[in-house]
C-alpha positions as a Python dict, from the first residue, in 0.01 Angstrom:
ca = {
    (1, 'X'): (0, 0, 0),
    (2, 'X'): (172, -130, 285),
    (3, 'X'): (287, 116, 569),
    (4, 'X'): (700, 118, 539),
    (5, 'X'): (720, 182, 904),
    (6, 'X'): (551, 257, 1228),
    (7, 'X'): (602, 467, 1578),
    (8, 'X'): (771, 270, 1872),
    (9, 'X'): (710, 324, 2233),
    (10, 'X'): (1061, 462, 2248),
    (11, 'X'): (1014, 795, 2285),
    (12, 'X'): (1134, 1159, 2389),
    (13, 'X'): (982, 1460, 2524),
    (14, 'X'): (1051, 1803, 2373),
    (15, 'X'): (1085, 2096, 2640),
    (16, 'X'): (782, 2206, 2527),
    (17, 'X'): (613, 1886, 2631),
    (18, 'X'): (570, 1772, 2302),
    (19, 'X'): (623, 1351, 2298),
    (20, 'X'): (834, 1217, 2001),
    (21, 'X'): (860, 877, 1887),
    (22, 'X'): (1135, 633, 1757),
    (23, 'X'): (1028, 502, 1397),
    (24, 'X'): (1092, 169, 1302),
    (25, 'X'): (1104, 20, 917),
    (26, 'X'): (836, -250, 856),
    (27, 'X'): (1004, -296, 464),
    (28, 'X'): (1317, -237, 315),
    (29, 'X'): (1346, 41, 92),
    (30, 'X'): (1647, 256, -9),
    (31, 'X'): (1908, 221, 191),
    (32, 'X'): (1732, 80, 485),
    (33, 'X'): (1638, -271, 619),
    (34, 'X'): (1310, -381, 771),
    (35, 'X'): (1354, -382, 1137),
    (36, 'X'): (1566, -46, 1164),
    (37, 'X'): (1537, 241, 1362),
    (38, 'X'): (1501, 528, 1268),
    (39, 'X'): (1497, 956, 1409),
    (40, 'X'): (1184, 1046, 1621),
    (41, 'X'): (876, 1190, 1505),
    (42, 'X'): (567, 1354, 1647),
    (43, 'X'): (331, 1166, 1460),
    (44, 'X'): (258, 972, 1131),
    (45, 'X'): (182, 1243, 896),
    (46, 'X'): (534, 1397, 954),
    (47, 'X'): (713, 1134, 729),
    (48, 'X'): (581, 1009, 435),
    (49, 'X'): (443, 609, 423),
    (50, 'X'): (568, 651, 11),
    (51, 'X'): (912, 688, -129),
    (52, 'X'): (1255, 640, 33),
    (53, 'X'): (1171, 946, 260),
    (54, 'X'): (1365, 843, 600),
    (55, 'X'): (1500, 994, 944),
    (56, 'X'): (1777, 857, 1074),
    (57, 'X'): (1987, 855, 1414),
    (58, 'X'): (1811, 1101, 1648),
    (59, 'X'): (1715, 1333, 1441),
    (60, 'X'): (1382, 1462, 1514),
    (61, 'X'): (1054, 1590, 1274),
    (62, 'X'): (736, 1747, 1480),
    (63, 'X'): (493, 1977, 1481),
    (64, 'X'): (283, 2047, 1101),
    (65, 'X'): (606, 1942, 979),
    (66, 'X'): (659, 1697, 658),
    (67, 'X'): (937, 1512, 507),
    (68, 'X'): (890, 1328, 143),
    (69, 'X'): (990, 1153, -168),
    (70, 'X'): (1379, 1076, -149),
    (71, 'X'): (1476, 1349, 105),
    (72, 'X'): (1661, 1228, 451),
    (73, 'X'): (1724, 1408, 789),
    (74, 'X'): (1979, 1270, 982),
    (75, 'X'): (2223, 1301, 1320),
    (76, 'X'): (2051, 1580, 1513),
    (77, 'X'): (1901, 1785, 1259),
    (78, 'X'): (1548, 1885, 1377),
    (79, 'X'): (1257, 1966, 1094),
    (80, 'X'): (952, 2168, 1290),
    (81, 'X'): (656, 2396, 1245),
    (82, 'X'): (528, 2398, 870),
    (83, 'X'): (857, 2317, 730),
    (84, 'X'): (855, 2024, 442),
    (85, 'X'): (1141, 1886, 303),
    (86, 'X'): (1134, 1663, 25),
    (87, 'X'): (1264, 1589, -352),
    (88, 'X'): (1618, 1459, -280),
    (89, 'X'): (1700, 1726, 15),
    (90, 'X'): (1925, 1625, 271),
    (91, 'X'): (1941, 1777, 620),
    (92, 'X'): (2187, 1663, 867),
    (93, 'X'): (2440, 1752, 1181),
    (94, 'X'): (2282, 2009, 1386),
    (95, 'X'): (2125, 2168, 1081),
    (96, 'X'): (1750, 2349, 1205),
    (97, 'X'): (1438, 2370, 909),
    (98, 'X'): (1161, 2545, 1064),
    (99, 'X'): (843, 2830, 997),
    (100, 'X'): (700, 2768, 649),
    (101, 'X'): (1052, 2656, 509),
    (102, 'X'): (1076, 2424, 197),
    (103, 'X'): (1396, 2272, 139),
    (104, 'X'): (1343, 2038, -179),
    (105, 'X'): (1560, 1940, -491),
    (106, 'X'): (1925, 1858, -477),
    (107, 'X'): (1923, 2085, -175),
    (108, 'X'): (2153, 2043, 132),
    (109, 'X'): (2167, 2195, 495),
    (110, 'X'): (2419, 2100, 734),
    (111, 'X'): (2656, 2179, 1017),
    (112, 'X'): (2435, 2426, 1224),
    (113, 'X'): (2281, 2610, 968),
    (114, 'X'): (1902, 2757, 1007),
    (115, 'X'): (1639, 2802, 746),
    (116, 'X'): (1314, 2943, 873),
    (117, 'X'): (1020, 3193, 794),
    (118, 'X'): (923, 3147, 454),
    (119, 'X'): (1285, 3062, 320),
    (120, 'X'): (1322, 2831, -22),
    (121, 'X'): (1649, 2608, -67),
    (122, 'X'): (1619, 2405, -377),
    (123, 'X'): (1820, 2235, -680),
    (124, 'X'): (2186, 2175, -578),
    (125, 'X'): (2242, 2417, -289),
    (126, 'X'): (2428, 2359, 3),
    (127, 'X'): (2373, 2575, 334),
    (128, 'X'): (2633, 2498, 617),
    (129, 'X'): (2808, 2593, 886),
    (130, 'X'): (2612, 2888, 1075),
    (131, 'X'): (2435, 3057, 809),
    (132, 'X'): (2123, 3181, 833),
    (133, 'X'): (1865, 3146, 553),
    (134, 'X'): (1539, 3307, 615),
    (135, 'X'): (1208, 3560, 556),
    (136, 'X'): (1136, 3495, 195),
    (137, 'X'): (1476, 3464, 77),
    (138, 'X'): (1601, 3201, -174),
    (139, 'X'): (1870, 3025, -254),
    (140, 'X'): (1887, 2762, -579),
    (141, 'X'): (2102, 2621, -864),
    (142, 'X'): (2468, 2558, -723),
    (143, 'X'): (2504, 2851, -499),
    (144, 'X'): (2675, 2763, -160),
    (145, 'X'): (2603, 3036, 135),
    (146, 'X'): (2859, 2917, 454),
    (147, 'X'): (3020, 3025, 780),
    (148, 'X'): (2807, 3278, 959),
    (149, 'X'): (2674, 3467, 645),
    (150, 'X'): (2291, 3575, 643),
    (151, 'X'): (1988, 3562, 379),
    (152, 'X'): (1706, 3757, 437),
    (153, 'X'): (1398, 3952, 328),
    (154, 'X'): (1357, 3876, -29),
    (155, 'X'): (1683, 3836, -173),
    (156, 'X'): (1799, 3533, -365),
    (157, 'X'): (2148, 3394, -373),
    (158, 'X'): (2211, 3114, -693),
    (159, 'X'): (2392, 3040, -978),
    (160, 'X'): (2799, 2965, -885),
    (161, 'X'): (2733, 3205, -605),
    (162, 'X'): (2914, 3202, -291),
    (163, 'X'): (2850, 3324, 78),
    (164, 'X'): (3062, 3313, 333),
    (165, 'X'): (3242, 3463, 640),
    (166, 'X'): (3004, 3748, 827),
    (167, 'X'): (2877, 3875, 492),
    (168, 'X'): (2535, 3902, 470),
    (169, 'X'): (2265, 3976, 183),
    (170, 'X'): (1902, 4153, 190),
    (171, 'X'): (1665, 4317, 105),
    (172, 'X'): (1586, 4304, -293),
    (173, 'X'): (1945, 4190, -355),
    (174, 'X'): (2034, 3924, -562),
    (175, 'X'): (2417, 3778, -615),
    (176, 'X'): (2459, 3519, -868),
    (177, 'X'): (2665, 3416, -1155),
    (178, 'X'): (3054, 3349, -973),
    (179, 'X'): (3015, 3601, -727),
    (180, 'X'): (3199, 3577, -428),
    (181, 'X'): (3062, 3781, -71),
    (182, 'X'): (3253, 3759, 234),
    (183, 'X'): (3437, 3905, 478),
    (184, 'X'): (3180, 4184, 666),
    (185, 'X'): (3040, 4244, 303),
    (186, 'X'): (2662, 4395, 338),
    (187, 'X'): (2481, 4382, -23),
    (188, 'X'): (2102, 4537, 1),
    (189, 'X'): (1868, 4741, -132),
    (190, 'X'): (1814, 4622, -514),
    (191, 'X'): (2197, 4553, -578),
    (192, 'X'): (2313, 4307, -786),
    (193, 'X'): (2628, 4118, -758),
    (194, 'X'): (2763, 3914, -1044),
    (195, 'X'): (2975, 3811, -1290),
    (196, 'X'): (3306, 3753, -1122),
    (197, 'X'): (3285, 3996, -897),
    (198, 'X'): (3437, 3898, -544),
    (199, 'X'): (3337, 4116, -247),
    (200, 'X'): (3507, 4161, 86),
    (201, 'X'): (3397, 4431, 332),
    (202, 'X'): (3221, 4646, 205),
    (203, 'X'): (2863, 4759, 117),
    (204, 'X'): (2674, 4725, -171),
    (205, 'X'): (2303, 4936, -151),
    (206, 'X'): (2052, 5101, -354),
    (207, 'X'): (2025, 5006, -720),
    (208, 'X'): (2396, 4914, -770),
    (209, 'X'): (2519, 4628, -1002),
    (210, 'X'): (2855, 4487, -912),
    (211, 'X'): (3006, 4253, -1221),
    (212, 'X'): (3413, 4299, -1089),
    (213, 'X'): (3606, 4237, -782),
    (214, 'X'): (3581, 4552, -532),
}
């Protein structure tokens, strides 16, 4: 199968002295033309020769990292490490995917948001802002996690859920259904938020299930 697009001599040089270069489309595919330029990459293996797979603008893949299928990076997001993005995900503005990150499905990440460690974003979510999404934590189906709220260790966020604010989830925790978190709302431990329960500062622990507004 032809190659759908190749590394130009443009290139850039990562702090780290790591040398990235500008893609350009040898076939049209998707939405994009033979003959356009694309993001930067380190090397071939980070985007995928199959598919509609692209990087656009100046965003930039490196490192171990992949991106497949359908799934785009755009403006100045940055995919690193071990990270692999692919099904239909979409990662864009400022947006950072690194560690052992996947980020497939409907999934989106935008804004300044950062997945890392060993974090999972998948179906229809949608991380933005200046969240945080990381350690083994998930976050699937239609849940949106925003603003400067925090995933981490193995909890899992999906469903309706909602994020937002400074509120932050851990541990065990899950929070799914229509729940709402925000505020400075801590939920931890093995809690479980749900229902439509709507949380605003305060702190849910231990083995506590929340199904109403506190």
């Amino acid at each position: 199968m032809a190659k759908k697009f190749k590394l130009t001599e443009e290139t850039r040089t990562l702090e780290n002295g790591v040398v990235l270069h500008r893609i350009e489309a040898l076939k049209s595919f998707g939405n994009v033309n033979e003959g356009d330029l694309g993001g930067f990459i380190e090397k071939e293996s980070n985007l995928s020769q199959d598919g509609n797979a692209w990087i656009y603008n100046d965003a930039k893949v490196f490192g171990n990292a992949k991106v497949c299928d359908n799934a785009s990076i755009c403006r100045n997001a940055e995919v690193f490490d071990d990270a692999e993005v692919y099904d239909n995900a979409h990662i864009c503005g400022k947006a950072q995917v690194c560690g052992n990150a996947n980020i497939y499905g409907d999934a989106v990440i935008c804004g300044k948001a950062q997945v890392y460690q060993n974090a999972e974003i998948f179906d229809n979510a949608n991380i933005c802002s200046k969240a945080k999404i990381y350690g083994d934590a998930q976050v699937y189906g239609d849940a949106r996690v925003y603003g400067d709220a925090k995933v981490w260790g193995d909890a899992e966020v999906f469903d309706n859920a909602e994020l937002y604010g400074r509120a932050k989830v851990f541990g065990n925790a899950i929070v799914y259904e229509n729940a709402k978190v925000y505020g400075n709302a801590k939920v931890c431990g093995y809690a479980q938020v749900f229902g439509n329960a709507e949380l605003c500062d305060v702190k849910i622990c231990d083995d506590a299930e929340v199904f109403e507004t506190i």
